[in-house]
C-alpha positions in Angstrom: 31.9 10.7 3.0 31.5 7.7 5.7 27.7 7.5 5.6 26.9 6.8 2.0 23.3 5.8 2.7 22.4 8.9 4.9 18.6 9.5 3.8 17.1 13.2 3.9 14.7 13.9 7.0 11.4 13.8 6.0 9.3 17.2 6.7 6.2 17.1 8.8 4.8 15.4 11.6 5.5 11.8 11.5 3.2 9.2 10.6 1.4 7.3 13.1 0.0 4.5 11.0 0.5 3.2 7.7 -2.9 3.7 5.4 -2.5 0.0 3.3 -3.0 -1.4 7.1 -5.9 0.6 7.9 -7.5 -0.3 5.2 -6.5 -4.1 5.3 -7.5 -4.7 8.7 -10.9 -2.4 7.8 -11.8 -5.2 5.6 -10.7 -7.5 7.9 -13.2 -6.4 9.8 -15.9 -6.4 7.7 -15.7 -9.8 7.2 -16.0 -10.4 10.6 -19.0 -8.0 11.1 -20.8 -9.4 8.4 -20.7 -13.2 9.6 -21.7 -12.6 13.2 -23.7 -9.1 12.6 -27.2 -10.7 13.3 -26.0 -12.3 16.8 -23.6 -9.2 17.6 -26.0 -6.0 17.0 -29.2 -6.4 19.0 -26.4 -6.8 22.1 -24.0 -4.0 20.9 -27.2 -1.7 20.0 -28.2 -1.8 23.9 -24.6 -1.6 25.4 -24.3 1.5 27.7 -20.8 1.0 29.5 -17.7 -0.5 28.4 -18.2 -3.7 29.9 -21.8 -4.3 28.3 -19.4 -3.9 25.5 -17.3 -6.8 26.5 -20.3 -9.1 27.3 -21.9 -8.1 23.8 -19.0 -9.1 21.8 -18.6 -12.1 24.3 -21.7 -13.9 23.5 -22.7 -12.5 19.9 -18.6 -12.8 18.3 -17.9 -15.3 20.2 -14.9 -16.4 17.9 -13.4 -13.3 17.2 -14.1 -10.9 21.3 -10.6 -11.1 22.1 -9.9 -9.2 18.3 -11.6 -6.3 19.7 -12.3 -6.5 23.7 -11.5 -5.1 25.7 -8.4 -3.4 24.1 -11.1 -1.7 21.8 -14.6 -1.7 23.8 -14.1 2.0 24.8 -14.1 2.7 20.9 -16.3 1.0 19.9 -18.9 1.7 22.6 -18.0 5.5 21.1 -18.6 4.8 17.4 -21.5 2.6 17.8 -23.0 6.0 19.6 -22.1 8.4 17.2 -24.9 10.4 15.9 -23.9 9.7 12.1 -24.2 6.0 13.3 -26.2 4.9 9.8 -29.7 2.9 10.4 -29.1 -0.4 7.7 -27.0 -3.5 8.2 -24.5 -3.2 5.7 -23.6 0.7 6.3 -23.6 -0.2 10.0 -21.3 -3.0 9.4 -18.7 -0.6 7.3 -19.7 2.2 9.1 -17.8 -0.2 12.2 -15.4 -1.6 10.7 -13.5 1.2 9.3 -13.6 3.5 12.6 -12.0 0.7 13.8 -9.2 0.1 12.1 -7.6 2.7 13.6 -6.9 1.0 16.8 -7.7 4.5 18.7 -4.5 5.4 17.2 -6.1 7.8 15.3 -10.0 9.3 15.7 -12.4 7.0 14.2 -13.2 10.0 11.7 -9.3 9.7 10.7 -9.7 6.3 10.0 -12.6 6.0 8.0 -11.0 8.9 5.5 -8.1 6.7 5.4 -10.2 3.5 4.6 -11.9 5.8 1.8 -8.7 6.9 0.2 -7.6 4.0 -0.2 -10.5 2.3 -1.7 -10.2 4.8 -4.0 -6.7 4.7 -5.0 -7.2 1.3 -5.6 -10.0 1.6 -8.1 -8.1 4.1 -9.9 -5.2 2.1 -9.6 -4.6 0.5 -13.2 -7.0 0.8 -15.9 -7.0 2.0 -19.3 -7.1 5.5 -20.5 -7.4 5.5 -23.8 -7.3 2.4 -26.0 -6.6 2.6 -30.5 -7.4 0.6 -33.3 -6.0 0.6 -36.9 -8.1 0.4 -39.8 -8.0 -0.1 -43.4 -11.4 1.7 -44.8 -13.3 0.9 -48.3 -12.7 5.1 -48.5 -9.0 4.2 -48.7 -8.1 5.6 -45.4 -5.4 3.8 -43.3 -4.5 5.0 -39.6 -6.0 5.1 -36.4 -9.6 5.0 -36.0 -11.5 7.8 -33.9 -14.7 7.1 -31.7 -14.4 3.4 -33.3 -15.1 4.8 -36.4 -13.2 6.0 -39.7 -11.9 9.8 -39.4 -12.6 10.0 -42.9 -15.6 8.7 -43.8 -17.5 8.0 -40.1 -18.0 4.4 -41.3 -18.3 2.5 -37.4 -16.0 -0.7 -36.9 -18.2 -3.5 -36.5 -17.6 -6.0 -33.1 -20.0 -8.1 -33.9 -23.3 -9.2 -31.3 -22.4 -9.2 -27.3 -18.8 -7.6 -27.8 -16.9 -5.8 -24.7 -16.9 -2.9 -27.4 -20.2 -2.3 -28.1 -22.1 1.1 -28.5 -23.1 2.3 -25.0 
């Protein structure tokens, strides 16, 4: 065989982005939002055409327009209009920042998901399932414990005051 590294065709429609960037630059841009969100709203909140857009972004981001205008003014003039547009800072801000990560690449909706499934493969990324302790009881059992307690007799293992283990 003369191609040794021939790789099998992958089935479906290709992908157009890669979800670890969406939901890097998402946060990205939340950090952004959140530092110039008080100067960038009450201009973005009144913006009507793209190029109110522009001038919004211009005077209340001033550091970080050309990030997002005017590559990105037609989408955000759209998402900023959406009728699920939430009402408080901090949703607005995330609300924002995630339908654009996207780039218009893919629908703000799209993005958002991605931004969400992400978050939550992260969370669920590494943690403990299950976690076993040995004991030796006074009842004369030795083995694992169950519920932090002896399978035996139901005497509790004590952690002491302020453990990580204590009775929730």
């Amino acid at each position: 065989m003369l191609d040794r590294f021939s790789e099998k065709p992958r089935r479906g429609r290709p992908a157009k982005v890669r979800p670890p960037e969406i939901r890097g630059r998402a946060d990205n841009y939340r950090v952004i939002f959140n530092q110039v969100w008080e100067r960038l709203w009450p201009l973005l909140s009144k913006a009507q055409a793209e190029a109110d857009v522009v001038e919004a972004f211009q005077q209340g981001a001033n550091p970080y327009a050309q990030e997002f205008v005017p590559s990105l003014s037609k989408l955000i003039l759209e998402v900023s209009h959406d009728r699920k547009f939430p009402k408080r800072r901090q949703a607005q801000i995330n609300f924002l920042a995630d339908s654009l990560a996207g780039l218009g690449r893919i629908a703000p909706r799209r993005s958002r998901d991605i931004c969400a499934n992400e978050r939550t493969k992260a969370k669920r990324a590494h943690h403990i399932i299950r976690y076993e302790f040995y004991v030796e009881c006074s009842c004369g059992y030795k083995g694992k414990s169950r519920n932090r307690a002896c399978p035996k007799c139901g005497a509790r293992i004590d952690f002491g005051f302020g453990s990580i283990f204590g009775y929730f």
